[in-house]
C-alpha positions as CSV (number, residue, x, y, z in Angstrom):
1,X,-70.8,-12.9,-26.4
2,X,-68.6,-16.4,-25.7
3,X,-70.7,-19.3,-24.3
4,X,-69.3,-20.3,-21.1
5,X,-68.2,-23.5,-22.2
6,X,-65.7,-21.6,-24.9
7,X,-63.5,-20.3,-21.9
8,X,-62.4,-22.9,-19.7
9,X,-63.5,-23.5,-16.1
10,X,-62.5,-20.2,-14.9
11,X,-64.3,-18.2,-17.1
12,X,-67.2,-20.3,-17.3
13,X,-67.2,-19.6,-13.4
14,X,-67.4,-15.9,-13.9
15,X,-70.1,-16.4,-16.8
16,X,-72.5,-18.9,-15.1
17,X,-72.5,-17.5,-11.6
18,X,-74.1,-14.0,-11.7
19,X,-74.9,-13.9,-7.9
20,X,-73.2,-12.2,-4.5
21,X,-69.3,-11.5,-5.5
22,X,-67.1,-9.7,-7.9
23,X,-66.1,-11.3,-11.4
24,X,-63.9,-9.5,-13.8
25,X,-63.4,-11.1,-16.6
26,X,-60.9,-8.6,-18.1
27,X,-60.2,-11.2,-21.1
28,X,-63.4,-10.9,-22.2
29,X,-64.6,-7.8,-21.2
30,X,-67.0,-9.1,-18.1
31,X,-67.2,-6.6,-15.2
32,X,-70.0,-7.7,-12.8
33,X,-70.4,-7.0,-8.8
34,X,-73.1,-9.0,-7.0
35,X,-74.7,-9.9,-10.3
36,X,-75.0,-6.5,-11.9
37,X,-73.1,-5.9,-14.6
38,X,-71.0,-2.7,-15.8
39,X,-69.7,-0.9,-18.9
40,X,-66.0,-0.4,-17.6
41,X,-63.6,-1.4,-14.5
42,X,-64.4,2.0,-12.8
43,X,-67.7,1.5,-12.6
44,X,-67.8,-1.5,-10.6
45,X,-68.6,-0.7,-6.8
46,X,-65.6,-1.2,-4.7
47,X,-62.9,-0.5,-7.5
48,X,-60.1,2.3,-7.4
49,X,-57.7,2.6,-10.4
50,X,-54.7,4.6,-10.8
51,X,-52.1,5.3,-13.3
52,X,-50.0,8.2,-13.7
53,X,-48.5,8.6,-17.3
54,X,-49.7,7.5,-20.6
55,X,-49.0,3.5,-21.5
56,X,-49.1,0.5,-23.7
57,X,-50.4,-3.1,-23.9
58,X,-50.3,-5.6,-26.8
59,X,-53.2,-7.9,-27.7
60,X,-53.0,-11.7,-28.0
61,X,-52.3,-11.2,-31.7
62,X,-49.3,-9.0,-31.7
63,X,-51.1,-5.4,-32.3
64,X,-49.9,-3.0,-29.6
65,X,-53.1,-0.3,-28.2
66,X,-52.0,3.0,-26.6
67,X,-54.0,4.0,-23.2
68,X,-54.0,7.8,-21.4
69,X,-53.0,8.2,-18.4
70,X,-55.3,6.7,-15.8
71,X,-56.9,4.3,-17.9
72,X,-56.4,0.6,-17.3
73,X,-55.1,-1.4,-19.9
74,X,-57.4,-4.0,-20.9
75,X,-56.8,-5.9,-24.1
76,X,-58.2,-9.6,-25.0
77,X,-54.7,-11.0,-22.6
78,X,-56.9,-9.0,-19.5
79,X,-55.3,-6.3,-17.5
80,X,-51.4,-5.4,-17.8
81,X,-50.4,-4.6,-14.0
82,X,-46.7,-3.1,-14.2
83,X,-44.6,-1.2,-11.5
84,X,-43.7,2.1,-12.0
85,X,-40.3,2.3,-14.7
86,X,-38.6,5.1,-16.2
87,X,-37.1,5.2,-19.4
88,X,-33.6,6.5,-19.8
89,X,-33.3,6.8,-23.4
90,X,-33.1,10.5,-23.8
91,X,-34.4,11.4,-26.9
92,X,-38.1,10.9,-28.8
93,X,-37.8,7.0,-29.6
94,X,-41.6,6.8,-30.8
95,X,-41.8,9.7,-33.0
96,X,-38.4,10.6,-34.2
97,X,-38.1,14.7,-35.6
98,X,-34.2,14.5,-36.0
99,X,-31.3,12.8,-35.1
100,X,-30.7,15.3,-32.2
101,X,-28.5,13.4,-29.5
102,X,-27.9,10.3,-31.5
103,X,-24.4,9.7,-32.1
104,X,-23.2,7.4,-35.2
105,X,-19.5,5.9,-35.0
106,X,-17.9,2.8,-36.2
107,X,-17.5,2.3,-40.3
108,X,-17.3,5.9,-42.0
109,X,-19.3,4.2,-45.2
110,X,-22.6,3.8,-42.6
111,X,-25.4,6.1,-43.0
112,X,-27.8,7.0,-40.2
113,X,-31.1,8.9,-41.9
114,X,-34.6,9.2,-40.4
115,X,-36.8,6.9,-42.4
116,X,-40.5,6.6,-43.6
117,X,-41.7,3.1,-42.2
118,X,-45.1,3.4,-41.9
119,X,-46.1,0.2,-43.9
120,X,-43.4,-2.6,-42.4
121,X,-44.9,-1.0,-38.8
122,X,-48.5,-1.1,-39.6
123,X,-48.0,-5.1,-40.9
124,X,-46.3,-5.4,-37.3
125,X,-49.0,-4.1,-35.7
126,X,-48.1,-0.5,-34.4
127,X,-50.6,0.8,-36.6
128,X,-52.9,2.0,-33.6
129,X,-50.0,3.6,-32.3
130,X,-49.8,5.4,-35.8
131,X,-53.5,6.2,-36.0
132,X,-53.7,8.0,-32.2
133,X,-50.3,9.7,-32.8
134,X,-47.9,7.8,-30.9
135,X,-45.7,7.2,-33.6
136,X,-45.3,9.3,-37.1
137,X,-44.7,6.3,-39.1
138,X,-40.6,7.8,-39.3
139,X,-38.1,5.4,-37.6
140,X,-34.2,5.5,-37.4
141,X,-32.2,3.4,-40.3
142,X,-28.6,2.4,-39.8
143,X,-27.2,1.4,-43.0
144,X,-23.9,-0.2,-43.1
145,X,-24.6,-2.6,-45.8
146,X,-21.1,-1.1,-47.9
147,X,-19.5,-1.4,-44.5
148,X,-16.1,-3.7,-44.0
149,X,-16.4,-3.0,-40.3
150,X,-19.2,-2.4,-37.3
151,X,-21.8,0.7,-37.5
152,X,-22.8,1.6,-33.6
153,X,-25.5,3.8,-33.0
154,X,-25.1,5.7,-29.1
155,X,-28.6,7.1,-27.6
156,X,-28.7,10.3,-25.0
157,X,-29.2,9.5,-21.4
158,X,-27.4,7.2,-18.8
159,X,-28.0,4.4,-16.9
160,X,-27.5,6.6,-13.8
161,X,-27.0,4.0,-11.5
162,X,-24.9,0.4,-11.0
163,X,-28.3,-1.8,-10.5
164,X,-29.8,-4.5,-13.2
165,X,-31.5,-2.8,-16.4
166,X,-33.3,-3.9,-18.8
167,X,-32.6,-2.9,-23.0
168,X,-35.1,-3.0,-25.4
169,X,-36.1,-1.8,-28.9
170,X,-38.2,-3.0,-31.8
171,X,-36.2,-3.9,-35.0
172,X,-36.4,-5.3,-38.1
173,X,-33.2,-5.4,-40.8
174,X,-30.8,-8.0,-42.5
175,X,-27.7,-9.2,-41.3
176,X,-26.2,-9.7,-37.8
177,X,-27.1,-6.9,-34.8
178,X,-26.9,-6.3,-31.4
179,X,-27.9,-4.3,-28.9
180,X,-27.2,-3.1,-24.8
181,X,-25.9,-0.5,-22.5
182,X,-22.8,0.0,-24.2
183,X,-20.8,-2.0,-21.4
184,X,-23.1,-4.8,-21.5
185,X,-24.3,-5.9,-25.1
186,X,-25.9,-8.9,-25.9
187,X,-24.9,-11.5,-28.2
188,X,-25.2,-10.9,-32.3
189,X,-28.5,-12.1,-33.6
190,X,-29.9,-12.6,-37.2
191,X,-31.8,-9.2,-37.9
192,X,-35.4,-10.2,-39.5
193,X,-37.4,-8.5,-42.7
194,X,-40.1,-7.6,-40.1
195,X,-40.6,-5.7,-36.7
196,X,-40.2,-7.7,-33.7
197,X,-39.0,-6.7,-30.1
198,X,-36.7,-7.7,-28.4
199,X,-35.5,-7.4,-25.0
200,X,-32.0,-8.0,-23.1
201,X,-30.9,-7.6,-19.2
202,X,-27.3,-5.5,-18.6
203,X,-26.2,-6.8,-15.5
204,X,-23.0,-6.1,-13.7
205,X,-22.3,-2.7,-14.5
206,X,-19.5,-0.7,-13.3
207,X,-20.0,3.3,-14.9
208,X,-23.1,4.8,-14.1
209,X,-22.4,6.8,-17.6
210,X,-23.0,4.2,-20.0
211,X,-25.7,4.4,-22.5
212,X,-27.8,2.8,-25.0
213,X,-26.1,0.8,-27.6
214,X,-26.4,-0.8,-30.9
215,X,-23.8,-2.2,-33.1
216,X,-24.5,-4.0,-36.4
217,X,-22.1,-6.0,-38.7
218,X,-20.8,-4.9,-41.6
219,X,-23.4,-5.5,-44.8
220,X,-26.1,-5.4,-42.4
221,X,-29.0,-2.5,-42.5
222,X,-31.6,-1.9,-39.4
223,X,-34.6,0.1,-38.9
224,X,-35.4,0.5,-35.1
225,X,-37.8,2.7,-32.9
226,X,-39.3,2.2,-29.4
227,X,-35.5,2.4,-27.7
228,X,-36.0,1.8,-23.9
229,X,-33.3,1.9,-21.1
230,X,-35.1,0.7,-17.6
231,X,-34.2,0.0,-13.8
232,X,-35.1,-3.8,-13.5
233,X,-34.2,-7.5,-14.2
234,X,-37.5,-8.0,-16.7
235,X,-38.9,-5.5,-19.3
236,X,-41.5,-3.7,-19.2
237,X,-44.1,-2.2,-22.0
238,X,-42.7,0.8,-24.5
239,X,-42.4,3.8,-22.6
240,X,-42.7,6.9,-24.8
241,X,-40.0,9.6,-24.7
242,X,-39.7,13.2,-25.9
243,X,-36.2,14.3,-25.6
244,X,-35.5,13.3,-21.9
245,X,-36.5,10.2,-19.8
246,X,-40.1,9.4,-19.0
247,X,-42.3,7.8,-16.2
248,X,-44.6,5.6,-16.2
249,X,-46.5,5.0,-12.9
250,X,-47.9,1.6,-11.3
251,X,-50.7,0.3,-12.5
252,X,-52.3,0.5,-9.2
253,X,-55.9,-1.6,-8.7
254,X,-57.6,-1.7,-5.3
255,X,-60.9,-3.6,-4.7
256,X,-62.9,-3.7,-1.1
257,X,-65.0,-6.5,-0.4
258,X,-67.6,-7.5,2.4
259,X,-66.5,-9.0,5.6
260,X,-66.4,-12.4,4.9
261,X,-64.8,-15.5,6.9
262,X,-66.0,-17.7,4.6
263,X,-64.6,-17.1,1.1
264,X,-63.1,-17.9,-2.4
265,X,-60.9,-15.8,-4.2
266,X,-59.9,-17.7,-8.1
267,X,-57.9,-16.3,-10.9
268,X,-55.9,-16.4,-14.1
269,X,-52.8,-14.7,-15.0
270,X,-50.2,-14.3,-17.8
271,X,-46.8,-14.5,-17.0
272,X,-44.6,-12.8,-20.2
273,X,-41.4,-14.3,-19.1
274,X,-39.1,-15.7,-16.2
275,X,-39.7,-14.9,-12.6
276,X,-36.5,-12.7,-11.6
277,X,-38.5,-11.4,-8.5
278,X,-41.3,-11.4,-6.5
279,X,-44.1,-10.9,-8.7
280,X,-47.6,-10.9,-6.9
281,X,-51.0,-11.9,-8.0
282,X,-53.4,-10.6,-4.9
283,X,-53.1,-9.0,-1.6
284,X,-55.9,-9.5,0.1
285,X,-55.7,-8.0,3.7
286,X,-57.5,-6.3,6.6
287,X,-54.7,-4.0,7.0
288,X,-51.9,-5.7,9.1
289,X,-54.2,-7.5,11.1
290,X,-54.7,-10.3,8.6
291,X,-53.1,-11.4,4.6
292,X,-53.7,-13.6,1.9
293,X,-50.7,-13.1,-0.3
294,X,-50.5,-15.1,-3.7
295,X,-47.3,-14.5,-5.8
296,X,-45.0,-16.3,-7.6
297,X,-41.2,-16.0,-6.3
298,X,-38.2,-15.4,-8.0
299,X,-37.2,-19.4,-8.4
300,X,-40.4,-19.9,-10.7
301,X,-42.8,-21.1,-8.0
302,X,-46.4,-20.2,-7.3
303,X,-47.0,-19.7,-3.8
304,X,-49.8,-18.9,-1.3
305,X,-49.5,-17.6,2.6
306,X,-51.5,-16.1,4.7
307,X,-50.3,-13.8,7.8
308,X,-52.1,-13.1,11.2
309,X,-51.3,-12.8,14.4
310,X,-47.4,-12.1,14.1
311,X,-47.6,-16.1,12.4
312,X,-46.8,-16.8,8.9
313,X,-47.9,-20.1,7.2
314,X,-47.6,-21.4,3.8
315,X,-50.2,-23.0,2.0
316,X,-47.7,-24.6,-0.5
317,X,-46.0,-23.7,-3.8
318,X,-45.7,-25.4,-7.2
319,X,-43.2,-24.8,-10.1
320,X,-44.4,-22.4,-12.5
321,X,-41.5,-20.6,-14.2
322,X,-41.5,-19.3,-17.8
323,X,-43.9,-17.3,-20.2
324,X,-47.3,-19.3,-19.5
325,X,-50.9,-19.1,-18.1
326,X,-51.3,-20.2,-14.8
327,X,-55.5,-20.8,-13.4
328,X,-55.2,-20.4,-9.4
329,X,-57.7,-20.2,-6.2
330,X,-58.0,-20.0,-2.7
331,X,-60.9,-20.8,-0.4
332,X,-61.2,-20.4,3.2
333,X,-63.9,-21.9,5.7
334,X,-63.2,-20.1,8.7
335,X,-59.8,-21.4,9.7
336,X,-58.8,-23.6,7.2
337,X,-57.4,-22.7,3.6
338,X,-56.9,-24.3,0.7
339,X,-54.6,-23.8,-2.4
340,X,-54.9,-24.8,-5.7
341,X,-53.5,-24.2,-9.4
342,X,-53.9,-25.5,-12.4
343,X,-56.6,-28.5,-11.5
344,X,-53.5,-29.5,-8.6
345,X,-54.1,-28.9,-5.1
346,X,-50.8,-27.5,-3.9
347,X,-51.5,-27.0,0.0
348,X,-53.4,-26.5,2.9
349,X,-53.7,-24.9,6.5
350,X,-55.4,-24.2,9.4
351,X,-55.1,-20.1,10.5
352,X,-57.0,-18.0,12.4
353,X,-57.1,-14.9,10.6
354,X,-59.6,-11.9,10.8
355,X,-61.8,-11.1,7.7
356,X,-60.0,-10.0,4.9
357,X,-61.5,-6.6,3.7
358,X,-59.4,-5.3,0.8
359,X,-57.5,-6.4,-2.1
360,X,-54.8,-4.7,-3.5
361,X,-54.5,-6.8,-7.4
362,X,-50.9,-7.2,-8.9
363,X,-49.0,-5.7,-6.3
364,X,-48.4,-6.0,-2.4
365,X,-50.8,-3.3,-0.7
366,X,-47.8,-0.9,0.0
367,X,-47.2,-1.1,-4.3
368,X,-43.7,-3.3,-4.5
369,X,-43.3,-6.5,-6.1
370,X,-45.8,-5.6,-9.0
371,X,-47.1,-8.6,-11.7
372,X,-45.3,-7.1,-14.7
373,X,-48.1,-9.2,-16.2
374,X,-51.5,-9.5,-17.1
375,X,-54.7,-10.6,-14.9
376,X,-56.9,-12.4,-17.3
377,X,-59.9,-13.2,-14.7
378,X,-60.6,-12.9,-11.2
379,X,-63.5,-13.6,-8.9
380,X,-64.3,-13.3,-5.2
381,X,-67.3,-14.9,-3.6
382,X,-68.3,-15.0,-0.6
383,X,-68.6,-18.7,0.4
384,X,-65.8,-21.5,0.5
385,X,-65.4,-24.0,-2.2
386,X,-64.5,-27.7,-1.7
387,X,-61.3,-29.1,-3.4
388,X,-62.9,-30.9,-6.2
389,X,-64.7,-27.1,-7.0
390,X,-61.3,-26.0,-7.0
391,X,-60.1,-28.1,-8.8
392,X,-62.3,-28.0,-11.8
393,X,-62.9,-24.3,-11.6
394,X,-58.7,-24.3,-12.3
395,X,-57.9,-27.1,-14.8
């Protein structure tokens, strides 16, 4: 086990504290409830998780972990919180059988073959996925490489609709590739010797008949698997397909907590990329009556508010766009609230609110504007913290 002073102040908060409260410290494993701790997230008192449809998460070092349906996914990044997505890409992009539905055009000197992969995946770190069956090790290889013109590869299943998706696949090859909905491709890139994933927005569509794309130059070869066509602005984790689209449901993590008007509620996410929409850290509610919402909005910022009584006030924001780890809390003594992130204070505010009885984590309570992230450590206690606290517990 980590000494406390390994992890930083938030963690060393969950580690050192062991009294009244919640502290998951999904990072490291640490599930404890009012000093008691337990073996899994579903064990802790208070704690509802749902999930419907198998998914994936990928550890801090690359290597992606498959989890069954209902099963949170908890890697050493913490928890991966993602709305619900469907994947378009109608045929099996994990674990390929044939070339059923997949349509090569282009250069008549490109081949298109189904191809054992299995050791350029496990040094990319799909090997679980290997080992639990996920994939066979067999991916699809476009060879244009005696090619004078572009090889295109077309996938099975639409986008359906006019709205902002998301393409992605994992690659590896030589030469110059793209990939899109085949109105909207992205730029040619240099193809690399080893897996990677990569991931590109189509916005501005026009046919709701367009597919899944990829074009590659002539003299170039590419291996790809893990195709994925998605409703949104950001991607999302793999989602497995078997010959027609597949859904995989929000991550959905409730926690209730005691009536409390004195409290602190402190965290620390991952963001994986830009904000393009709301994405939200905690609800914390008492159904309509009262709301602590933290989020970060779709300009990059990292806001707090809290709602009662038909009022609405802000407890400040702070730029935090990008890819990055952001350390945040929020204590309230009685009326007043304060916000802070990052060792910063960012705001404060005087509300009269009821107590706040139930978190809904990485989503508003009704399930919309999900994290598409993951939660690294949380805490609630129930007493208020000064400024200074806050600010140490967060730098």
């Amino acid at each position: 086990m980590l000494a406390a002073q390994q992890l930083g102040p938030v963690a060393a908060a969950l580690r050192g504290a062991g009294g009244p409260g919640v502290r998951l410290g999904f990072a490291e494993g640490l599930m404890e409830r009012d000093g008691r701790r337990h073996a899994t997230l579903d064990a802790v008192p208070g704690v509802t998780f749902g999930r419907v449809g198998a998914g994936l998460a990928q550890e801090a070092d690359g290597r992606w972990r498959p989890f069954a349906t209902g099963r949170p996914r908890i890697t050493g990044r913490g928890l991966l919180i993602e709305g619900q997505r469907t994947n378009k890409v109608a045929c099996r992009n994990a674990a390929p059988v044939d070339l059923t539905g997949v349509v090569r055009t282009g250069d008549a000197a490109a081949t298109l073959a189904l191809v054992d992969d299995t050791a350029a995946l496990r040094a990319a770190g799909l090997g679980e996925l290997i080992d639990a069956g996920v994939t066979t090790g067999r991916v699809l290889y476009l060879d244009n490489r005696a090619g004078t013109a572009l090889a295109q590869v077309r996938l099975p299943g639409p986008v359906g609709d006019l709205t902002d998706h998301a393409v992605s696949l994992v690659w590896r090859g030589g030469g110059q590739g793209r990939f899109g909905t085949t109105q909207t491709f992205g730029s040619y890139e240099a193809l690399e010797g080893g897996y990677v994933r990569r991931a590109k927005i189509a916005n501005g569509l026009t046919q709701a008949t367009r597919v899944f794309g990829l074009d590659i130059q002539a003299g170039a070869e590419v291996w790809f698997i893990l195709m994925q066509m998605e409703d949104g602005a950001r991607a999302t984790s793999p989602i497995v397909t078997a010959d027609a689209a597949a859904t995989r449901g929000t991550d959905a993590l409730t926690l209730a907590l005691p009536s409390a008007t004195e409290m602190c509620v402190s965290g620390e996410v991952e963001f994986t990329g830009d904000a393009v929409a709301d994405q939200t850290l905690i609800d914390l509610h008492d159904d309509d009556a009262g709301r602590l919402i933290v989020r970060r909005l779709p300009d990059g910022r990292l806001a707090a508010e809290v709602r009662a009584g038909g009022v609405t006030a802000s407890l400040g924001s702070v730029a935090r766009a990008g890819a990055r780890v952001v350390r945040w809390a929020v204590s309230r003594a009685g009326s007043g609230w304060t916000f802070v992130a990052d060792g910063v204070l960012v705001g404060t505010a005087s509300v009269a609110a009821p107590a706040l009885k139930a978190c809904r984590i990485g989503a508003l309570r009704g399930g919309s504007a999900p994290l598409d992230g993951y939660v690294r450590r949380l805490a609630f206690e129930p007493a208020a913290r000064t400024i200074e606290e806050l600010r140490e517990r967060t730098a």
